[in-house]
C-alpha positions in Angstrom: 0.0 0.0 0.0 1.9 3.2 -1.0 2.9 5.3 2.0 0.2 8.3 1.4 -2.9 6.1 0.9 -3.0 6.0 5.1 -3.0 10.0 4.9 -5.4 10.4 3.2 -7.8 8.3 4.7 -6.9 10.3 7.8 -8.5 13.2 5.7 -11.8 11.8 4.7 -12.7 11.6 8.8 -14.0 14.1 10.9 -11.6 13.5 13.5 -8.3 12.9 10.8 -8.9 16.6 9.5 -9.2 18.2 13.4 -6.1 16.2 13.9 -3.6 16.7 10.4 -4.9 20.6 11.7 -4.2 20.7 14.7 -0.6 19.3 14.2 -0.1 21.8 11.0 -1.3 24.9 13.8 1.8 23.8 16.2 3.7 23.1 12.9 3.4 26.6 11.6 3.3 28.2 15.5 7.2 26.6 15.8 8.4 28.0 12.2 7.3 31.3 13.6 8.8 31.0 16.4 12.2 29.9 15.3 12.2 32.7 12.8 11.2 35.3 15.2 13.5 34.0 17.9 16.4 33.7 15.4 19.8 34.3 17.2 21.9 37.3 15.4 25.5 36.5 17.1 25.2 39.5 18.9 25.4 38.0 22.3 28.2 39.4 24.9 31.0 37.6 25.0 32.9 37.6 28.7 36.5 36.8 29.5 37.1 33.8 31.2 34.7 30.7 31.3 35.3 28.4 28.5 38.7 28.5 27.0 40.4 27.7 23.2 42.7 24.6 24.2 45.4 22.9 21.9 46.4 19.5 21.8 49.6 17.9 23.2 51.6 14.8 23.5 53.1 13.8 27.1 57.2 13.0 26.8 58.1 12.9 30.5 56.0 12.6 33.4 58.0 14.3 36.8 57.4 14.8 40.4 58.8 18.2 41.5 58.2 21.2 44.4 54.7 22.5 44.4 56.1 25.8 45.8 55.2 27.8 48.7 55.6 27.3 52.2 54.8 23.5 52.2 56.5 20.5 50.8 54.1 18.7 48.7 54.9 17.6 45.3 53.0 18.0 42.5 52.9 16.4 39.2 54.9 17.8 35.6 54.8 16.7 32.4 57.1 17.6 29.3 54.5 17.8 26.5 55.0 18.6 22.8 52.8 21.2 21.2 50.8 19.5 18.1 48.5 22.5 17.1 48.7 26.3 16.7 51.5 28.7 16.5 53.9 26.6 18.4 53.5 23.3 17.0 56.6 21.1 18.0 57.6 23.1 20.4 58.3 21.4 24.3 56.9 22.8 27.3 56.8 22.2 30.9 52.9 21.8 32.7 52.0 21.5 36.0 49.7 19.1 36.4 48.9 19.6 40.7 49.5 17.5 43.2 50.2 13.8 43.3 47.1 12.6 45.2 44.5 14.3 42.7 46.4 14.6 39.2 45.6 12.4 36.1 47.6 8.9 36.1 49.3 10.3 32.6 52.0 8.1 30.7 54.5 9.1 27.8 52.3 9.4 24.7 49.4 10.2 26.2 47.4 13.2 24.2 46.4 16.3 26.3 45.4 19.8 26.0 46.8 22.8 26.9 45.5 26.3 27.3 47.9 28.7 25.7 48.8 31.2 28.7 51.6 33.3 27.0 51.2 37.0 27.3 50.4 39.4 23.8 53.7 40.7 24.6 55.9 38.0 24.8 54.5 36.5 21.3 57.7 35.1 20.0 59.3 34.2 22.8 59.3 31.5 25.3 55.8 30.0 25.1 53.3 29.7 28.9 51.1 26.7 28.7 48.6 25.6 31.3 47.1 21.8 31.7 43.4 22.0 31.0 43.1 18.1 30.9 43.0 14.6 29.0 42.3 14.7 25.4 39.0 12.8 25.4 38.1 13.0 21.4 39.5 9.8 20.5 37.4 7.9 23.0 34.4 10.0 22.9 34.1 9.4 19.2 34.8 5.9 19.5 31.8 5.7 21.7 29.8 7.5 19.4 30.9 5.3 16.1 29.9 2.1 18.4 26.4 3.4 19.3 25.7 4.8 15.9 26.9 1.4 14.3 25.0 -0.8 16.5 22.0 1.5 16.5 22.1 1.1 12.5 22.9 -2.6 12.6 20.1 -3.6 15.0 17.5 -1.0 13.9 18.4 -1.0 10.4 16.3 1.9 8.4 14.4 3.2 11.2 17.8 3.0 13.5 19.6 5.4 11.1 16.7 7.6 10.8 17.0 8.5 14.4 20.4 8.7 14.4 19.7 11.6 11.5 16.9 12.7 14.0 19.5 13.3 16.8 22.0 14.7 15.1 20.1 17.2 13.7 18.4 17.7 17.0 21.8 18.5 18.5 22.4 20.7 15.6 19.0 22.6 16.6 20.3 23.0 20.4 23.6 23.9 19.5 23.2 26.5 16.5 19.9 27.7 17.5 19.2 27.4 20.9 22.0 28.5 23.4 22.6 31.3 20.7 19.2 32.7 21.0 19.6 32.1 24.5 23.0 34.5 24.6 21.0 37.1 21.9 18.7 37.7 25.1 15.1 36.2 23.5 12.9 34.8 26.7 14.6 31.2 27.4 11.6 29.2 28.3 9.9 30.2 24.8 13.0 29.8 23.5 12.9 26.1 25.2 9.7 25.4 24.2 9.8 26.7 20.8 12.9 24.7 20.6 11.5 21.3 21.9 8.6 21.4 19.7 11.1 21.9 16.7 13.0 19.3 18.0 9.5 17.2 17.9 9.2 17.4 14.7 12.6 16.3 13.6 12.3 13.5 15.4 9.2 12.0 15.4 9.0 12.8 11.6 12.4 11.3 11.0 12.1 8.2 12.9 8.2 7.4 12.4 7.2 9.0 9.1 4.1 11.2 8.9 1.9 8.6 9.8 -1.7 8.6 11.9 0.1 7.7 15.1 2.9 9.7 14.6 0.5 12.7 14.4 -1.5 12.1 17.4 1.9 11.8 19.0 2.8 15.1 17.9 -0.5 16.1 19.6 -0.1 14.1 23.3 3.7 15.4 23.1 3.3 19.2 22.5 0.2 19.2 25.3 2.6 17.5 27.9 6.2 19.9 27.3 3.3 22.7 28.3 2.7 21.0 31.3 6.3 20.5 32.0 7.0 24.6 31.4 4.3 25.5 33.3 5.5 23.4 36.3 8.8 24.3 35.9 8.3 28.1 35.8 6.2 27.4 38.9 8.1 25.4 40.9 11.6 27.2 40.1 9.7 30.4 41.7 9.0 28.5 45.1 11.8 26.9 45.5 14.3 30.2 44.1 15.7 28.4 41.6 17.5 31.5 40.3 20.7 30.2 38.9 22.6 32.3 40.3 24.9 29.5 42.2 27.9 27.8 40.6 28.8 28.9 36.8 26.0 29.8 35.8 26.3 32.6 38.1 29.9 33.0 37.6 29.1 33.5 33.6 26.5 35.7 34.0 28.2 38.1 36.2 31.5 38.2 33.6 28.7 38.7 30.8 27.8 41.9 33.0 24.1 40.6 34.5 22.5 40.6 31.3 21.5 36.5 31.2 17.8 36.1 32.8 19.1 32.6 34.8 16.5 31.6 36.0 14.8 31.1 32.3 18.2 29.3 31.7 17.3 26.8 34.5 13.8 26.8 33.3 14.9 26.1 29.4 17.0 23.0 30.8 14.3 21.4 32.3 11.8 22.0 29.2 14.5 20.3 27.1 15.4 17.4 29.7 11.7 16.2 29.7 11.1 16.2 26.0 13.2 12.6 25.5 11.5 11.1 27.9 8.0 12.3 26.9 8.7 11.4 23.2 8.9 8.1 24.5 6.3 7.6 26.5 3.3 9.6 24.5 4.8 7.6 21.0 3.9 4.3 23.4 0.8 5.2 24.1 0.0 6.8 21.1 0.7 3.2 19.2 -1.0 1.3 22.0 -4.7 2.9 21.4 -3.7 2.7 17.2 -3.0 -1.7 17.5 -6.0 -1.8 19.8 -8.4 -0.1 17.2 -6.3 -1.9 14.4 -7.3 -5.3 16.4 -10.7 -4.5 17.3 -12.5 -1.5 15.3 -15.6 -1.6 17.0 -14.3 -0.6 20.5 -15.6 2.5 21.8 -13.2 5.1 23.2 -14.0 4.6 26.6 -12.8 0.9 26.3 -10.3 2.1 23.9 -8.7 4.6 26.6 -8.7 2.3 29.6 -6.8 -0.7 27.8 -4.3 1.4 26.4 -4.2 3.3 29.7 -3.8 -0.2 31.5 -0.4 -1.0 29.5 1.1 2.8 29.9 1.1 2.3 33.8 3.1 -0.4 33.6 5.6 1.6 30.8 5.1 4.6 33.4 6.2 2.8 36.1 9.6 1.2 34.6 10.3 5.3 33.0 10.1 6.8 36.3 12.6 4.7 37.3 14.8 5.1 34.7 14.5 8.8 34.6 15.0 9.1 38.4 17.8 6.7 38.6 19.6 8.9 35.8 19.5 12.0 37.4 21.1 10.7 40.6 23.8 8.9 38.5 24.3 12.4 37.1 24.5 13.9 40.6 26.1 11.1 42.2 29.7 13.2 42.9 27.5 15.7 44.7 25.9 13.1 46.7 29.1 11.4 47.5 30.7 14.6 48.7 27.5 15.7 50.8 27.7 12.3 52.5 31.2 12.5 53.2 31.0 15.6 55.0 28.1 14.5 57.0 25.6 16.6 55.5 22.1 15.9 56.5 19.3 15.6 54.1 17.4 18.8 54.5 21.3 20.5 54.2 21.3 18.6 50.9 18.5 19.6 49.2 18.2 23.1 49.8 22.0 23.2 48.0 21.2 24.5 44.6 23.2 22.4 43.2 21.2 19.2 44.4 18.1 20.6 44.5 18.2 21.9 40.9 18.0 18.4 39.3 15.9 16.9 42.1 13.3 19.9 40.7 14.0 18.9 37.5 13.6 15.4 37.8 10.3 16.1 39.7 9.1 18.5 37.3 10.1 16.1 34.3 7.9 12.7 36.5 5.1 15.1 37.1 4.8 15.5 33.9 5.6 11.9 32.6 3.1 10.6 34.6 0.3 13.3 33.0 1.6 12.6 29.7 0.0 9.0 30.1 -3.6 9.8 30.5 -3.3 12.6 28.4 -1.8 11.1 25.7 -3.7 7.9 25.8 -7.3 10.2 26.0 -6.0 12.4 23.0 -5.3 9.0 20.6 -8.1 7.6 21.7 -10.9 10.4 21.2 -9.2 11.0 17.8 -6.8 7.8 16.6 -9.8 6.0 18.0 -12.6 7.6 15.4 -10.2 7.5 12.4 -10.7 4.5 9.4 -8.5 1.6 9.8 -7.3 2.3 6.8 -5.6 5.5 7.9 -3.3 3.3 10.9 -1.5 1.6 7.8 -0.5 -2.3 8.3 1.7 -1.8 12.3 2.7 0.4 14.9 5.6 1.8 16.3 5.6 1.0 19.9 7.5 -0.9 21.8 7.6 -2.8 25.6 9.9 -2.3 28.1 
């Protein structure tokens, strides 16, 4: 059956045309919006934070004198210079102390942050250790997942491999820049995420009946997720003005609204998760009307609703067990020092992503019965035709 014959059966229904509209109203809203929002470049740019590095090759790992009054030793390496100006030069790094320096060997590839001041250009060079060069195994990682993710998935697997790349692409050329221009950073978030949306669920499920209603359940529920956010960042004074976030914003003269930063991060963070969930659903109500026509939505919505709590269930742990692998230094070092709980979470920098998590399972958890109500009132009324021959879902 050729790909658009489902499509437009979707049309000929009552319900197909309120939903292939409402999709093409968020559609067109987001183009808007990313060509209002557009980032110009003409964001401040502060000294300090993030720095150019170069790479280098270790030749000699030392112990020497850290200096001062005391007489711990710290770490040196001999490195040669592979990039910029001083390519093949040798320079001396200090590395700091023994007990918390990276174990480095002869060969190993580092970077260095190129300290030598405008006047002395020419001269003898002034390096600084910024840290292990990680590109080798980082992309390493990356070939493996996208080879395995193509191998096992196939079509669909490289699809959202394309999907994600291009989603990154949207974060990172779009995004963070309009964040830095100044525009609003929660519409900026939520503009982003629904663009993001698209990509992706076009990319990896085609434009399809389910992927539509999916579309639908998922731009409903990152609404929810901003509106809890922005509340919940307010009570508990979420302001992003801790750590270097705060240190960034000050150097950028106190120009970045932080707390919409804060806010922007945790639209974003919930989107995957969502996608996830509502597409589930979503295909769950679309093989239950594929299997038996007849049922009404009522029926439809508690069957489907039946199988999301179990999928809720095992996402909520996922999603919460990820967030405190992401903070687990924190924890460790809040532990360590005998900090007590309530100590803990009114730390910014714990209770930022326990908020986000939270806000991101608050919504997760109303994505379900939204989601599954949406498909079924309209997925539910559509001809069988328009489903096509099989879902997308999966079981966890």
């Amino acid at each position: 059956m050729p790909a658009a014959s489902p499509v437009r059966s979707l049309l000929r229904s009552p319900a197909g045309r309120v939903l292939v509209g409402a999709v093409a109203g968020v559609g067109l809203l987001t183009v808007v919006g990313l060509l209002l929002l557009w980032p110009t470049g003409e964001h401040p740019k502060p000294q300090g934070g993030a720095t150019r590095t170069v790479g280098a090759t270790v030749t000699r790992v030392a112990l020497a004198p850290c200096g001062g009054p005391s007489d711990q030793r710290c770490v040196t390496a001999r490195t040669r210079v592979d990039d910029g100006s001083d390519r093949g030069r040798t320079v001396q790094v200090v590395l700091g102390p023994r007990e918390v320096s990276p174990d480095l060997d002869e060969g190993d590839a580092v970077r260095l942050v190129d300290q030598t001041p405008p006047g002395q250009r020419g001269g003898e060079p002034v390096y600084a250790f910024s840290g292990v060069d990680r590109t080798l195994p980082v992309g390493v990682l990356a070939a493996v997942f996208a080879l395995l993710g193509a191998v096992v998935a196939r079509g669909r697997g490289l699809l959202a491999l394309v999907g994600t790349a291009a989603s990154l692409s949207l974060v990172v050329l779009w995004l963070v820049p309009a964040i830095l221009d100044g525009r609003p950073p929660l519409l900026v978030a939520v503009v982003g995420a629904l663009a993001v949306m698209f990509v992706t669920t076009g990319l990896t499920y085609g434009v399809t009946t389910q992927s539509l209603a999916a579309v639908t359940g998922i731009g409903v529920s990152l609404l929810v997720a901003a509106l809890l956010g922005t509340l919940w960042t307010s009570l508990a004074g979420l302001d992003g003005t801790d750590g270097d976030l705060g240190a960034f914003a000050l150097q950028s003269g106190g120009s970045l609204p932080l707390q919409g930063i804060v806010l922007a991060g945790m639209v974003i963070g919930a989107l995957g998760v969502l996608t996830d969930t509502v597409v589930s659903q979503v295909s769950t109500v679309a093989a239950l009307h594929r299997t038996s026509p007849t049922l009404p939505v009522a029926r439809l919505y508690r069957e489907a609703f039946a199988v999301g709590r179990d999928h809720l269930a095992a996402t909520i742990h996922t999603l919460v067990l990820a967030y405190a692998g992401a903070t687990l230094p924190l924890l460790l070092v809040a532990s360590a020092n005998g900090v007590g709980l309530r100590d803990a979470v009114n730390d910014a920098s714990l209770a930022e992503p326990i908020v986000s998590t939270l806000v991101g399972s608050i919504a997760l958890v109303l994505s379900v019965p939204l989601s599954t109500l949406l498909a079924a009132v309209l997925v539910g009324r559509v001809p069988e035709a328009a489903l096509g021959e099989g879902g997308h879902g999966h079981a966890h």
